[in-house]
C-alpha positions in Angstrom: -134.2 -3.4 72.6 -136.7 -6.0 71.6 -134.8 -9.0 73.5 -135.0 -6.7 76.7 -138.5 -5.6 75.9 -139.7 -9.7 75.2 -138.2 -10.4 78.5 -140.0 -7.7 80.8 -142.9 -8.9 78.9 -142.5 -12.0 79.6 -141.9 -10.6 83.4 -145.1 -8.8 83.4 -147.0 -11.6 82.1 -146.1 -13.9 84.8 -146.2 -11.6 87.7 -150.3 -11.3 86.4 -151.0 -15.0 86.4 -148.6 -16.2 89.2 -147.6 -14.0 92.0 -145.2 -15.3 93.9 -143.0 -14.0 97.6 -140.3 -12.1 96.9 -137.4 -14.6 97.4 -134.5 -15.8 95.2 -135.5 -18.7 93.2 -132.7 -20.9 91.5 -133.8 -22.7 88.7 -132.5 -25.3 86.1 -130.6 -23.8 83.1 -129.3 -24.5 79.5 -127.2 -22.4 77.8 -126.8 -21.9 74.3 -123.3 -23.1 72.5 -120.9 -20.6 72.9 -119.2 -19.8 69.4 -115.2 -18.6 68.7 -116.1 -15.3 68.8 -118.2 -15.2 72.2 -116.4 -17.7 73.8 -115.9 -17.2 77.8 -113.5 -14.2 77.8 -111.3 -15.3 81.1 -109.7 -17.8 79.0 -108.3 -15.8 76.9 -108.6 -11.9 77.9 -106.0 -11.2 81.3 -106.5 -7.9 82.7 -103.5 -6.5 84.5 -104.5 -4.9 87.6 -102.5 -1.9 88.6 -100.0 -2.1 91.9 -100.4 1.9 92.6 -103.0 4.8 92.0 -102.0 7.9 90.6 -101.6 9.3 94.2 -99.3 6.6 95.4 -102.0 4.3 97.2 -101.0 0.1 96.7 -103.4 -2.9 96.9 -100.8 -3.9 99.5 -101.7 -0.6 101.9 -105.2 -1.3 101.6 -104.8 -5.0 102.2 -102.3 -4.2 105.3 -104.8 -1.5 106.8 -108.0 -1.9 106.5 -110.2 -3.8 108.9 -109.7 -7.3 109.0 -113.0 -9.3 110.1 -114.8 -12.8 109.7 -117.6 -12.5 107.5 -120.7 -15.2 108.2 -122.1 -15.7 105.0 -126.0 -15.8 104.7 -126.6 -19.0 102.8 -129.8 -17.8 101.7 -128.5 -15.1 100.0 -124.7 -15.7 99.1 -123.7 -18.9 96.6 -120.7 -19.0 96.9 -119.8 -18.0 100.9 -120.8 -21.1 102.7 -121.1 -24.5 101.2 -125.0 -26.1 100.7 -123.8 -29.8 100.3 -126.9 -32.0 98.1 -129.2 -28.5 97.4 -128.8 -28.7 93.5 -130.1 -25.3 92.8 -127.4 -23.6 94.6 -125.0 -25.9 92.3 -126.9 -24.4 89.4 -126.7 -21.1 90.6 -123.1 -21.2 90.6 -122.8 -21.7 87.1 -124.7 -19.2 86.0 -123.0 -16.3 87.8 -120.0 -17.8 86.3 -121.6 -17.1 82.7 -122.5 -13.4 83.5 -118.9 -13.2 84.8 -117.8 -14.4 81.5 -120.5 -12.0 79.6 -118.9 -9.0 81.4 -115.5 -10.1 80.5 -116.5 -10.2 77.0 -118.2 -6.7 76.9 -115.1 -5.7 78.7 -112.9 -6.3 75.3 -115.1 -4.0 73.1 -115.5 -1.2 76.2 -114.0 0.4 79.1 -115.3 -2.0 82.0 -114.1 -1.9 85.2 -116.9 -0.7 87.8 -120.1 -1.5 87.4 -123.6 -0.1 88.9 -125.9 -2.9 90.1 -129.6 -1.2 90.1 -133.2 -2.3 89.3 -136.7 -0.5 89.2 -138.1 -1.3 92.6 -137.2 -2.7 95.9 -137.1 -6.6 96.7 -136.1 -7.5 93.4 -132.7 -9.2 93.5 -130.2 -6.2 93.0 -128.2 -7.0 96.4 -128.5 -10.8 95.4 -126.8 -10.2 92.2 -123.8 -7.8 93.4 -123.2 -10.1 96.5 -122.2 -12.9 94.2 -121.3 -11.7 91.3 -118.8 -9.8 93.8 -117.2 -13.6 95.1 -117.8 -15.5 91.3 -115.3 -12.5 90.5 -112.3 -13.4 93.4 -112.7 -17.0 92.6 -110.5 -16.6 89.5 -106.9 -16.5 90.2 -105.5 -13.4 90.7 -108.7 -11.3 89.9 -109.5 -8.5 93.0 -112.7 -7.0 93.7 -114.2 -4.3 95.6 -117.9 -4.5 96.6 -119.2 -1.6 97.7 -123.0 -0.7 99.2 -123.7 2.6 98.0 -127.7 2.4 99.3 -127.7 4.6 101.8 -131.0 4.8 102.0 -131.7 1.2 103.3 -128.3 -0.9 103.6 -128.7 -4.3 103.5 -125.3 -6.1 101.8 -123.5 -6.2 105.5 -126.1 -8.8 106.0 -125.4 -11.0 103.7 -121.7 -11.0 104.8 -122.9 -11.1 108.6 -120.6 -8.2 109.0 -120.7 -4.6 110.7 -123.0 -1.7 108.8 -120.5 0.8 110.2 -118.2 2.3 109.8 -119.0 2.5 105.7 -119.7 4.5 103.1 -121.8 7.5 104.8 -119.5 7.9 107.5 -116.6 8.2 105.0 -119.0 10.7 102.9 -119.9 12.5 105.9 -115.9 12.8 106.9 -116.1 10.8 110.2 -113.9 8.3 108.7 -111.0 7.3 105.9 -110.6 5.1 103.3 -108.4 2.2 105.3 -111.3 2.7 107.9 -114.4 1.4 106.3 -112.9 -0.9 103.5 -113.9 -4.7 104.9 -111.6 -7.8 104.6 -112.8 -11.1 105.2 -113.0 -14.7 104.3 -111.2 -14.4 100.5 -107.8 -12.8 99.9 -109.0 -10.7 96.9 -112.7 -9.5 97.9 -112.9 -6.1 99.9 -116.0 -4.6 100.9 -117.8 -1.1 102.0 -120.8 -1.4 104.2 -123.2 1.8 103.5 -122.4 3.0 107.1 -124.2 4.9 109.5 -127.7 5.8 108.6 -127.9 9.4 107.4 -130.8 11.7 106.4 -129.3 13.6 103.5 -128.0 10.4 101.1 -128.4 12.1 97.4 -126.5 15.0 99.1 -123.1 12.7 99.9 -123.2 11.2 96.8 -123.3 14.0 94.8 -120.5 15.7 97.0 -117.8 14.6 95.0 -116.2 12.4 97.7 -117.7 9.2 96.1 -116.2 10.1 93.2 -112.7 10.8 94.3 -112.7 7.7 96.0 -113.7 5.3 93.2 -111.1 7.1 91.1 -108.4 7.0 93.7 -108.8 2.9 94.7 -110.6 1.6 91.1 -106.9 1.3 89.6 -106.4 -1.1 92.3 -108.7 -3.7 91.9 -110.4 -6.0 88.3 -113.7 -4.8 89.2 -115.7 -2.4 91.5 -119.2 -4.0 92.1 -121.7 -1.1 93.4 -125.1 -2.3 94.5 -127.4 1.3 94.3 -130.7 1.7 95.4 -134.0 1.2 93.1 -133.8 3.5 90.0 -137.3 4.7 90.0 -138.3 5.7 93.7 -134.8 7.8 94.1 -132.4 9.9 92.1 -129.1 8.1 94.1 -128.7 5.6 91.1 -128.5 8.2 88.4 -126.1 10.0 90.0 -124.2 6.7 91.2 -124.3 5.5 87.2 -122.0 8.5 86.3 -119.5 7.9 88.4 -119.5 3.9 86.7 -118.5 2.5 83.5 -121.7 0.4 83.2 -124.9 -0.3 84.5 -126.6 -3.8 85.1 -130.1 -4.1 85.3 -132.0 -6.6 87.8 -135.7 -7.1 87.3 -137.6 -9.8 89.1 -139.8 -12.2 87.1 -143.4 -12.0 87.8 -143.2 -9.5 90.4 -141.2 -6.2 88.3 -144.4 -4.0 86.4 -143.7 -4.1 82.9 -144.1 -0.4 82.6 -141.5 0.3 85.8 -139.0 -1.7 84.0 -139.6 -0.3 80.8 -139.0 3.2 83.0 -135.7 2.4 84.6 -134.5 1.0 81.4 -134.9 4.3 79.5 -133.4 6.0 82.6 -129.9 4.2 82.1 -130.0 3.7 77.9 -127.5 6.5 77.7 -125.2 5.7 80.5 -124.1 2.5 79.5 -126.5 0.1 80.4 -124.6 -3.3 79.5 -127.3 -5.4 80.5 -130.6 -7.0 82.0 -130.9 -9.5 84.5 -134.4 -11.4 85.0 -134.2 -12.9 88.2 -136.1 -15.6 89.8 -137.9 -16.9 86.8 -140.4 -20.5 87.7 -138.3 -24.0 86.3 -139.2 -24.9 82.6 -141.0 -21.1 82.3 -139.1 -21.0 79.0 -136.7 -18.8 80.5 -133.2 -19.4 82.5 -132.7 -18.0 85.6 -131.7 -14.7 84.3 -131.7 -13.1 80.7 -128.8 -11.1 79.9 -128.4 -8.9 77.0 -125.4 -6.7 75.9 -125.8 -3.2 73.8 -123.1 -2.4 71.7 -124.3 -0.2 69.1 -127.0 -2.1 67.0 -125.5 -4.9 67.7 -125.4 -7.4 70.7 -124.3 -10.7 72.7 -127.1 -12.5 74.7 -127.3 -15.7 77.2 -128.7 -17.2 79.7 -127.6 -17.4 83.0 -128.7 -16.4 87.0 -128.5 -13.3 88.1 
């Protein structure tokens, strides 16, 4: 814990002396040399993705029936969706995602890894940010299908970033006003599907927790590499703890000087025993010391940290 707990210090400190707007800041990054052992696991570690569920469901019914749309990319908040021609930290930005995706592939050949929660302590901190494009770092590998789904139901936001619909999503097929085939999005890439959160609804801990969620993730997860879930913040709600059993992992997203040391400190503890894999520092000042994100793995006492963007 003391890498975590010298970055959220690190957080706190500069959200005291330099408060900033919260926006996502893409800075300049060096990464340490990657040894034999850690080296970036797509080059070596293929995961076969499974052609049928145990009830019978394909990728290819999903991909044959769900809705078909044109996403517009928000190019303040999605990398990799619409081109930014000459804006260097967008280049840089990039590249780091590619390094968490590679971090996640590694943690992926110690531990089952398939869907992962995307949370952090407050609102306005970066979690959409991160699950939006770690989401499309994920579909630009070949062969390697993802499903991004919006599970905050409380205040949906990911449809934006996609310039998509918010409904039908994820409450209406909680709420049984719609199926599967109904709410799942396809859009500008082959392998990326997406759930919006759906209509707005007034009971959203109550949906998640009727099982339905569940079902679902078990009934398309075999279908995809990864299922990305972006959850609402940890501390205000009880939505993310719920959501975090239903995942293999969670990753963390705290916001450099804007996150309170003691909140993050909070939601850490919250998901220490349902397997947080890691912390992302987001939107940390050029030549602060620190990369765009700090990432740190738990496996046991012992652990696998970089530097990256989240």
């Amino acid at each position: 814990m003391s890498r975590i707990h010298e970055a959220l210090k690190k957080a706190e400190q500069e959200r005291s002396g330099n408060p900033r707007p919260a926006e996502d800041v893409l800075a300049p990054v060096e990464f340490p040399e990657t040894s034999a052992l850690h080296r970036p696991a797509e080059a070596h570690a293929i995961v076969s993705a499974a052609v049928e569920s145990s009830d019978g469901m394909t990728f290819d019914m999903i991909r044959e029936r769900c809705h078909a749309t044109s996403w517009n990319f928000d190019p303040r908040t999605v990398l990799f969706g619409t081109p930014r021609p000459g804006e260097q930290k967008a280049r840089l930005g990039t590249e780091e995602f590619r390094t968490l995706r590679s971090r996640l592939y590694q943690i992926r050949e110690r531990q089952p890894l398939k869907s992962i929660l995307v949370t952090s302590a407050l609102p306005a901190e970066g979690k959409t940010f991160v699950a939006a494009n770690l989401a499309q770092v994920i579909v630009r590998q070949h062969e390697r299908r993802a499903l991004l789904i919006d599970a905050d139901l409380r205040w949906s936001r990911l449809h934006l970033s996609f310039g998509t619909s918010l409904k039908p999503g994820l409450s209406d097929y909680l709420a049984g006003n719609a199926d599967e085939f109904g709410i799942i999005q396809r859009g500008a890439y082959e392998n990326l599907f997406f759930i919006p959160g759906g209509s707005p609804c007034s009971n959203p801990a109550e949906l998640i927790a009727s099982g339905k969620l569940e079902a679902l993730l078990r009934r398309v997860s075999p279908l995809f590499d990864w299922v990305i879930i972006d959850s609402p913040p940890a501390v205000p709600v009880s939505d993310p703890s719920l959501l975090a059993d239903m995942c293999d992992g969670v990753l963390m997203v705290v916001r450099s000087a804007v996150t309170p040391y003691d909140m993050a400190q909070r939601a850490v503890q919250e998901f220490r025993e349902k397997h947080l894999v890691g912390v992302v520092l987001n939107d940390v000042e050029p030549g602060s010391g620190y990369s765009s994100y700090y990432y740190h793995y738990y496996h046991g006492r012992s652990g696998v940290n970089g530097k990256g963007k989240g």
